[in-house]
DSSP file (Angstrom, degrees, kcal/mol; ACC not computed):
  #  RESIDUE AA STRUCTURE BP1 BP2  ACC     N-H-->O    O-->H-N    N-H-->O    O-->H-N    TCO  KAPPA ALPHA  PHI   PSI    X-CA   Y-CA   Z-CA
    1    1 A X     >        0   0    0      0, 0.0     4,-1.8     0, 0.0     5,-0.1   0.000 360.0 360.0 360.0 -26.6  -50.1   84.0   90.5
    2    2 A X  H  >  +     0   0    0      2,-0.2     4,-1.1     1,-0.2     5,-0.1   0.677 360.0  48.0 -98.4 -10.2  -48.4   86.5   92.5
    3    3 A X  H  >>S+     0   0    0      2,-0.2     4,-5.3     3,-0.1     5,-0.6   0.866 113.2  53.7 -82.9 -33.1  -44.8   86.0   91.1
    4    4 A X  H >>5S+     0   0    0      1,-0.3     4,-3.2     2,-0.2     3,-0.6   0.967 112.2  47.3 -41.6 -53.7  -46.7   86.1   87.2
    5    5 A X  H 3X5S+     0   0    0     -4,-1.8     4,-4.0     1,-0.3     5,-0.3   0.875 106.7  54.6 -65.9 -26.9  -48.0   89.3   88.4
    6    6 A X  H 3X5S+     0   0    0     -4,-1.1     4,-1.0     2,-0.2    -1,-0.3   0.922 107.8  52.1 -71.7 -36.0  -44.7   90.5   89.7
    7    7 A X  H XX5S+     0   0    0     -4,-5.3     4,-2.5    -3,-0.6     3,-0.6   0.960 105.7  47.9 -81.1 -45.6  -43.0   90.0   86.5
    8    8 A X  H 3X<S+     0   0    0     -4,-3.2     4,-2.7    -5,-0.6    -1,-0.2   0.921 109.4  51.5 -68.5 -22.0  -45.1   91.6   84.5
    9    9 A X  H 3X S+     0   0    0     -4,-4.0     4,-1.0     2,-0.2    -1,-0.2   0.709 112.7  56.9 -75.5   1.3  -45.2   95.1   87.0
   10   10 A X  H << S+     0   0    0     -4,-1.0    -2,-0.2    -3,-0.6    -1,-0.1   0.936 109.0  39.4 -73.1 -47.6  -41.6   94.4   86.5
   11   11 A X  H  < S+     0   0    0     -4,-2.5     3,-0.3    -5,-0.1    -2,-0.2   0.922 119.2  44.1 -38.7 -64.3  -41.9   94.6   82.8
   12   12 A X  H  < S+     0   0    0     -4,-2.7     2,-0.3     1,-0.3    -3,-0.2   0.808 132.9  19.7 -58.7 -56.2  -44.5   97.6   82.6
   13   13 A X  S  < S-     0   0    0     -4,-1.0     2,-0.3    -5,-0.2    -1,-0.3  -0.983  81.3-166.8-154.0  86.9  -42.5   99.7   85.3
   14   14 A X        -     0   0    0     -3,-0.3    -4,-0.1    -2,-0.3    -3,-0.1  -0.651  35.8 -99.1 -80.6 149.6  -38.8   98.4   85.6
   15   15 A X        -     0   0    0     -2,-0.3     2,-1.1     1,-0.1    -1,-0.1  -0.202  37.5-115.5 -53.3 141.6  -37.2   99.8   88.7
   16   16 A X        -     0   0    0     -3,-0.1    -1,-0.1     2,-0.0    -3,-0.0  -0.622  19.3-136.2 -92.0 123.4  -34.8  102.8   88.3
   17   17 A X        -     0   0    0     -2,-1.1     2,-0.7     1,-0.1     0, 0.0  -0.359  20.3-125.8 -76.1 154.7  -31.4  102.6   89.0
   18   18 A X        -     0   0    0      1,-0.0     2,-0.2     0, 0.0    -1,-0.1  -0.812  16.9-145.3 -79.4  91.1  -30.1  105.2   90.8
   19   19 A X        -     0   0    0     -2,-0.7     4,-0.0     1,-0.1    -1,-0.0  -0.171  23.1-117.8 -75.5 124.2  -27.0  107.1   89.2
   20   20 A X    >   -     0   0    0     -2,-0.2     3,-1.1     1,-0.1    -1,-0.1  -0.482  23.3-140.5 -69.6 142.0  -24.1  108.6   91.8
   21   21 A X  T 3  S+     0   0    0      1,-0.3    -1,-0.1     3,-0.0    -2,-0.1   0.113 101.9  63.9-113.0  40.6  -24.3  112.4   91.1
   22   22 A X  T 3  S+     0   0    0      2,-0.0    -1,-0.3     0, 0.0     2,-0.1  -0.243  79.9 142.1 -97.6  23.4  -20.5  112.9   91.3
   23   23 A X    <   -     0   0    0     -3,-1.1     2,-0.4     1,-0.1     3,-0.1  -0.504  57.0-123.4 -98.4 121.8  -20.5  110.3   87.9
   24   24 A X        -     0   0    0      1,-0.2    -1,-0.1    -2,-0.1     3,-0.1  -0.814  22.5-110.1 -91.4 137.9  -17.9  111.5   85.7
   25   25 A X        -     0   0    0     -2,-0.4     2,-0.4     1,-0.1    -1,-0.2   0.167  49.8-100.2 -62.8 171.6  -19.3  112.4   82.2
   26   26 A X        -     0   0    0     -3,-0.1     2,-0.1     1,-0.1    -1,-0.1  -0.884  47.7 -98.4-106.0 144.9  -17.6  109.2   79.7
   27   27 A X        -     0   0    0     -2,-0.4     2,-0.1     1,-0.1    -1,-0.1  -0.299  35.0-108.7 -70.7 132.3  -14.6  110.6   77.8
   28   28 A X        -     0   0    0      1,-0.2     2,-0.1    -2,-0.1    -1,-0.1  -0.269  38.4-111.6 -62.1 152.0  -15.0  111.9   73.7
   29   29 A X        -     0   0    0     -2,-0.1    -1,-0.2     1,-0.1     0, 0.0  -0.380  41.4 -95.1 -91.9 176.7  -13.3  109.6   71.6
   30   30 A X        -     0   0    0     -2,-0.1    -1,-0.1     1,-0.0     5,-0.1   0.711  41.7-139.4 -45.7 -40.2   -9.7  111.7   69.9
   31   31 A X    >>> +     0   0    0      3,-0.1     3,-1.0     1,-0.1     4,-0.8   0.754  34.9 171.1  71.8  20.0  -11.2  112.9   66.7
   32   32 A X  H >>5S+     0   0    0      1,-0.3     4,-1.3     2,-0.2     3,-1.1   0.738  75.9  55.8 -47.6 -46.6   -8.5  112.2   64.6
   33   33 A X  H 3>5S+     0   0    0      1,-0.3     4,-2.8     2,-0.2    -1,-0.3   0.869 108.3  50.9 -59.3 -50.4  -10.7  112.9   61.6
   34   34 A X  H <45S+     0   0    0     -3,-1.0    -1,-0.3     2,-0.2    -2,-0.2   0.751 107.7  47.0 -24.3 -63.7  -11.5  116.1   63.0
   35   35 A X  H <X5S+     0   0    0     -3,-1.1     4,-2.0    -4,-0.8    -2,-0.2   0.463 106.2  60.0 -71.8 -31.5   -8.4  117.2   63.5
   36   36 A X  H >X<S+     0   0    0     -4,-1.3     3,-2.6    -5,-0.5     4,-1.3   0.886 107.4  45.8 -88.2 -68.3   -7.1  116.2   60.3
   37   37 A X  H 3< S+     0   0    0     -4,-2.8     4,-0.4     1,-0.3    -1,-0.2   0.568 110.6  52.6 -83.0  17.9   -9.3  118.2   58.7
   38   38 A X  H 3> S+     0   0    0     -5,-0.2     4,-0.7     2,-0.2    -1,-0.3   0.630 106.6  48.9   6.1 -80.3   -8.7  120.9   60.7
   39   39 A X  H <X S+     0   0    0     -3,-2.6     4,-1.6    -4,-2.0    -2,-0.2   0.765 116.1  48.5 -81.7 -39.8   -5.1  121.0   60.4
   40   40 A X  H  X S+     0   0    0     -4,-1.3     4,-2.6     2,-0.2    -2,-0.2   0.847 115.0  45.9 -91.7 -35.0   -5.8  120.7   56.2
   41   41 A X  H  4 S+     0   0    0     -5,-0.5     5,-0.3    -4,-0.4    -1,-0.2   0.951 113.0  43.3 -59.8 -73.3   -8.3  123.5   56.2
   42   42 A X  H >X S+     0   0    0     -4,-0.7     3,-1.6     2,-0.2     4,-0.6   0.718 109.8  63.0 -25.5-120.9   -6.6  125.8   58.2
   43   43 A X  H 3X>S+     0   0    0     -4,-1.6     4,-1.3     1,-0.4     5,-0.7   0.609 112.4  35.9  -4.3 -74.2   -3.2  124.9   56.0
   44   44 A X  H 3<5S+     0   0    0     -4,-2.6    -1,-0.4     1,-0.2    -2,-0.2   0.016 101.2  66.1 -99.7  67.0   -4.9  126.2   52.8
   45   45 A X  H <45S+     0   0    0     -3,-1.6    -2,-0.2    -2,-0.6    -3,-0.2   0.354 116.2  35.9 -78.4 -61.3   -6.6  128.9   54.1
   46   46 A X  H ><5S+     0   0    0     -4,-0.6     3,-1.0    -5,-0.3     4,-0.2   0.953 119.7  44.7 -63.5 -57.5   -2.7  130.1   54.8
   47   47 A X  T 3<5S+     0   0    0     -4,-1.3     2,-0.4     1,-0.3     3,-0.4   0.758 118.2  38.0 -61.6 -34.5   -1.1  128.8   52.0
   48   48 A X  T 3><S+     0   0    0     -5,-0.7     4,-0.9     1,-0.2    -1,-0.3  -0.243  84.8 108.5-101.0  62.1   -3.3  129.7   49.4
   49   49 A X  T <4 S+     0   0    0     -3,-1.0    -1,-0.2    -2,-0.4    -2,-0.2   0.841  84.3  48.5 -93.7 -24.7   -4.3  133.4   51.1
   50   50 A X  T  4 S+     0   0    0     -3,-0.4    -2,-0.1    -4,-0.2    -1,-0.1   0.815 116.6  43.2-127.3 -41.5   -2.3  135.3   48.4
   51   51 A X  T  4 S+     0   0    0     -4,-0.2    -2,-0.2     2,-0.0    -1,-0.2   0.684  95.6 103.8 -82.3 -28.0   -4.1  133.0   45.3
   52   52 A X  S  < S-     0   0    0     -4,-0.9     5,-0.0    -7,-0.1    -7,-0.0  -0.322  71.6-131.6 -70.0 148.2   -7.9  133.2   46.8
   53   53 A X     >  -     0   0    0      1,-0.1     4,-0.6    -2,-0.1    -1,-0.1   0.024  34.3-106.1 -73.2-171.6  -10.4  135.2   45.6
   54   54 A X  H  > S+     0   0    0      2,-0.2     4,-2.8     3,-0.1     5,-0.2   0.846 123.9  60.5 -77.9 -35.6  -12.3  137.3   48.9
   55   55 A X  H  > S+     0   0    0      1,-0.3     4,-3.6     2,-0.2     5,-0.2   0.947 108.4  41.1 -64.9 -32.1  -15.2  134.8   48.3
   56   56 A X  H  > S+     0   0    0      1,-0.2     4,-1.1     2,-0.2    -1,-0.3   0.713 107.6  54.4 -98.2  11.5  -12.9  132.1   49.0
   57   57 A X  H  < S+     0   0    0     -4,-0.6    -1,-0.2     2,-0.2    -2,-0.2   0.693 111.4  48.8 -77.1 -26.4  -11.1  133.4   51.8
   58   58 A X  H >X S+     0   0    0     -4,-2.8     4,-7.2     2,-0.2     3,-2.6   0.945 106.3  62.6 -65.1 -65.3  -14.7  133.9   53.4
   59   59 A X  H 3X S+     0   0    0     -4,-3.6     4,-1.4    41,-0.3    -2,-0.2   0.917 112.0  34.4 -35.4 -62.5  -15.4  130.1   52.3
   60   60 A X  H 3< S+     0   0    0     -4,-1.1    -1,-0.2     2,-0.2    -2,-0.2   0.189 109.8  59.6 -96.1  26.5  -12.7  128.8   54.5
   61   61 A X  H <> S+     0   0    0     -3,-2.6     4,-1.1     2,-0.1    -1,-0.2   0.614 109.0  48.3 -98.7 -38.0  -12.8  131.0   57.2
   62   62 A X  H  X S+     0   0    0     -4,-7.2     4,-2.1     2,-0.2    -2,-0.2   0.841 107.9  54.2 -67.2 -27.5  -16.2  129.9   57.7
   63   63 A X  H  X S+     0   0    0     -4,-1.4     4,-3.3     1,-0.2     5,-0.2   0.791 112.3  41.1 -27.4 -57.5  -15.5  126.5   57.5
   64   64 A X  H  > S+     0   0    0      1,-0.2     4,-1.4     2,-0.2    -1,-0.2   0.748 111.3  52.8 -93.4  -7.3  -13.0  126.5   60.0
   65   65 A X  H  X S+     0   0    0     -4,-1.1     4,-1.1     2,-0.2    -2,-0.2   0.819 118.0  43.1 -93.4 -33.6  -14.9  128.9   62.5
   66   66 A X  H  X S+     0   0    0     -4,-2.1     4,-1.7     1,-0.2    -2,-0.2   0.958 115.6  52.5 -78.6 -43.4  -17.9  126.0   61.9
   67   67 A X  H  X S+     0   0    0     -4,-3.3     4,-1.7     2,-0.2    -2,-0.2   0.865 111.4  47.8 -54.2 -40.2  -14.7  123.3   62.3
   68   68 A X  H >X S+     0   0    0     -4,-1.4     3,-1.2     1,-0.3     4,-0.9   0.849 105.3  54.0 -85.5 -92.2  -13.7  124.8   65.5
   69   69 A X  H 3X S+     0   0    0     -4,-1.1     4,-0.6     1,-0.3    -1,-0.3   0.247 101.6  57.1  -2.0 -52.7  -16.6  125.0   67.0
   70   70 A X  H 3X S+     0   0    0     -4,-1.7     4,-0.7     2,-0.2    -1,-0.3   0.926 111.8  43.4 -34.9 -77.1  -17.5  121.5   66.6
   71   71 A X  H <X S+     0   0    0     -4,-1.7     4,-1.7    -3,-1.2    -2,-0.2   0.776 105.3  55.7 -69.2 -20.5  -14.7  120.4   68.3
   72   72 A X  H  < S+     0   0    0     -4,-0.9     4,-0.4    -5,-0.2    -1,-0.2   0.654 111.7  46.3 -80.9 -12.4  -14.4  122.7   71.2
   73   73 A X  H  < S+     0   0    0     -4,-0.6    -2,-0.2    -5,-0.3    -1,-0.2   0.510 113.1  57.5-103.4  21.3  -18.1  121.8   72.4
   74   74 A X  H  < S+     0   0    0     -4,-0.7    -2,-0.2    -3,-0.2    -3,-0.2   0.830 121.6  18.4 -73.7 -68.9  -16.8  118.2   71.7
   75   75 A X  S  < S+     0   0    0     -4,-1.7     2,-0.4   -48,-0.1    -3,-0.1   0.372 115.0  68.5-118.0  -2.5  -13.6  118.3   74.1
   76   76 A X  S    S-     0   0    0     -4,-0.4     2,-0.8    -5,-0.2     0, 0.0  -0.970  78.2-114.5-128.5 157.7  -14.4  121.2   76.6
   77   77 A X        +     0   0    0     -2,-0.4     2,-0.2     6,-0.0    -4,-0.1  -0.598  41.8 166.7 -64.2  83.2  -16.9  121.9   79.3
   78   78 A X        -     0   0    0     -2,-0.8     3,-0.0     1,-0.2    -5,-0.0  -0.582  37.5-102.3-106.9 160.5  -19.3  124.7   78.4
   79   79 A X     >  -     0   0    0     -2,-0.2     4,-1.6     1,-0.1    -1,-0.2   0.003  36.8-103.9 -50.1 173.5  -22.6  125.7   80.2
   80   80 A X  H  > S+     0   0    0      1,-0.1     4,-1.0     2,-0.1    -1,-0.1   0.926 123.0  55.2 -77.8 -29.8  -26.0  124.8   78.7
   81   81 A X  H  > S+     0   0    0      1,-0.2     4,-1.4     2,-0.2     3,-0.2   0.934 116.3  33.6 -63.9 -36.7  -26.3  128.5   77.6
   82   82 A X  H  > S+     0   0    0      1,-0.2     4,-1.4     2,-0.2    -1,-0.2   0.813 110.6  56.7-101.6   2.7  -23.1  128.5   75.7
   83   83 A X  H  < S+     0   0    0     -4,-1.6    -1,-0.2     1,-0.2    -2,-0.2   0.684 105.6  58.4 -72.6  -1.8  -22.9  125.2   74.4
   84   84 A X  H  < S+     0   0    0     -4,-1.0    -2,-0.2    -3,-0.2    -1,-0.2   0.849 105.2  49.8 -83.8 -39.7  -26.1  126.4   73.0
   85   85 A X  H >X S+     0   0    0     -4,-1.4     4,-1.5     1,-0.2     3,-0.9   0.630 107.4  55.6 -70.6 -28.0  -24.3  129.6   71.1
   86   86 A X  T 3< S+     0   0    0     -4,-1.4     4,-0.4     1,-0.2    -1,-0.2   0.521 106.8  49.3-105.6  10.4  -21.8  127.6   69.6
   87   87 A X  T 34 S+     0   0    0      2,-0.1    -1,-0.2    -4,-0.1    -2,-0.2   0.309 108.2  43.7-127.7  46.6  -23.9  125.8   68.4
   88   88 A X  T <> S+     0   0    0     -3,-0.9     4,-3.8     2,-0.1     5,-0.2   0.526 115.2  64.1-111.7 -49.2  -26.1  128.2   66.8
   89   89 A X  H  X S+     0   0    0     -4,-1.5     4,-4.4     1,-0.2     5,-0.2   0.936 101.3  44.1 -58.2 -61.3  -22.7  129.4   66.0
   90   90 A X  H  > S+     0   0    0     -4,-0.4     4,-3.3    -5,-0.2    -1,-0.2   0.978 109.7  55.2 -55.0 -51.3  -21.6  126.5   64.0
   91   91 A X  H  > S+     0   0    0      2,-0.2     4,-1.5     1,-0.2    -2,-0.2   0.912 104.6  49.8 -56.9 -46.0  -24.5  126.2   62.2
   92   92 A X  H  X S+     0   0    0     -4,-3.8     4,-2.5     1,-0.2    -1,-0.2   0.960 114.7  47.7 -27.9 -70.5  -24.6  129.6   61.0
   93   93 A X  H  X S+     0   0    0     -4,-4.4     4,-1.4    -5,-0.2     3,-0.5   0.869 113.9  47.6 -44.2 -46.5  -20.8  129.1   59.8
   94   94 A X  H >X S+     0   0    0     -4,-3.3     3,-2.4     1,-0.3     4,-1.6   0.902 112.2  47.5 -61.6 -70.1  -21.7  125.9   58.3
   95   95 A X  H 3X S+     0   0    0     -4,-1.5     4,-1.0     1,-0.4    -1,-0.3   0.685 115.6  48.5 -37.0 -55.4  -24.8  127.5   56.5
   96   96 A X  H >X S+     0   0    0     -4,-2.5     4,-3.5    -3,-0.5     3,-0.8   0.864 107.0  54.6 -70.2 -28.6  -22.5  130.3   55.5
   97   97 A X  H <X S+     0   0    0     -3,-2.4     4,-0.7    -4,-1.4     3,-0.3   0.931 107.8  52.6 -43.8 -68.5  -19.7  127.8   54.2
   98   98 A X  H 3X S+     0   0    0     -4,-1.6     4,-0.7     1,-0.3    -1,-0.2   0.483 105.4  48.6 -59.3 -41.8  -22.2  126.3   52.2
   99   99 A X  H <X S+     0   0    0     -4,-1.0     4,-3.3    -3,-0.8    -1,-0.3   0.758 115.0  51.4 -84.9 -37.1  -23.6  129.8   50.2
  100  100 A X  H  X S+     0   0    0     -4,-3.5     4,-0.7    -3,-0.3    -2,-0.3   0.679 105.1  50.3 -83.1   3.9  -19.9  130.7   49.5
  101  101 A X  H  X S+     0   0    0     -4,-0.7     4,-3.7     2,-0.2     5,-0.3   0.738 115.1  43.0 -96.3 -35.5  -19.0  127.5   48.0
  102  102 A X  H  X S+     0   0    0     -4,-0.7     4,-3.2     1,-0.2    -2,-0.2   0.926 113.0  54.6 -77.5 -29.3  -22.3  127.8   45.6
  103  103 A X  H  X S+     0   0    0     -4,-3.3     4,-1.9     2,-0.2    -2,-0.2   0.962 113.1  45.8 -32.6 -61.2  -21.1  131.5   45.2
  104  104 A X  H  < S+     0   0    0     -4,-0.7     4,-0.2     1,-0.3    -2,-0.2   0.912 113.1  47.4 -45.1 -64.3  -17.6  129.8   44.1
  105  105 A X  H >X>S+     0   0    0     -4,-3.7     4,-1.9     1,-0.2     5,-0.7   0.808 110.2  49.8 -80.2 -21.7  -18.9  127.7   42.2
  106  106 A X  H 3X5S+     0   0    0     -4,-3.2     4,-2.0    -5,-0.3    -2,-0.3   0.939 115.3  41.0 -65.2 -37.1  -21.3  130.0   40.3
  107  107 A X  H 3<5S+     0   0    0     -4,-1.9    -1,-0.2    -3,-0.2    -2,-0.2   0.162 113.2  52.2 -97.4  24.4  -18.9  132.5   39.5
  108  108 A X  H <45S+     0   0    0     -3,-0.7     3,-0.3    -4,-0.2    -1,-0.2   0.818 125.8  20.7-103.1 -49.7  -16.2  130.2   38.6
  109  109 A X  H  <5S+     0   0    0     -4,-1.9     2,-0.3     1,-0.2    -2,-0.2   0.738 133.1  24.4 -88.9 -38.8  -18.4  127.9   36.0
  110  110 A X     <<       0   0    0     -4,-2.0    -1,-0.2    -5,-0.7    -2,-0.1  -0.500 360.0 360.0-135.1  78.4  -21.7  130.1   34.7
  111  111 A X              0   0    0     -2,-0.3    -1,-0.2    -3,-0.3    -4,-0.1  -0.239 360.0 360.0-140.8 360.0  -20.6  133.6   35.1
């Protein structure tokens, strides 16, 4: 009776292991994807600078300001307060990405 009873407060309330509080955080995978589109945004944002309208220079500045963002609280060490802005930060960009590309596409097709 007393081991039944031990297994089930084992069940209900398992013990907590105890984590060493020097524990290096586990390593971000590469991001390859990331990086590739990145590199491609960033690439025509220059190449096509002199053929974009303002709305789309805006579109893919935000883009990449949302892109960057993403990946620097990905692979570097921020506080909780500023991983917290950049990613307030991102969203915004994202958000904005998002209204100049339906901008784009309104005034390319029904205006």
């Amino acid at each position: 009776m007393a081991r039944q009873s031990k297994k089930i407060a084992k069940k209900i309330q398992p013990k907590k292991k105890t984590e060493p509080e020097n524990k290096k955080p586990e390593k971000v995978g590469k991001d390859y994807l990331l990086i590739i589109v990145l590199s491609l945004t960033l690439v025509f944002l220059l190449v096509g600078w002199e053929n974009f309208t303002a709305v789309n220079r805006a579109l893919y500045l935000a883009l990449l300001v949302s892109l960057s963002t993403t990946y620097a609280r990905r692979h570097y060490k921020f506080t909780d307060v500023q991983d917290l802005w950049l990613e307030r930060a991102g969203y915004a960009a994202m958000i904005l990405a998002i209204v100049f590309f339906a901008l784009v596409v309104y005034q390319q097709y029904f205006a």
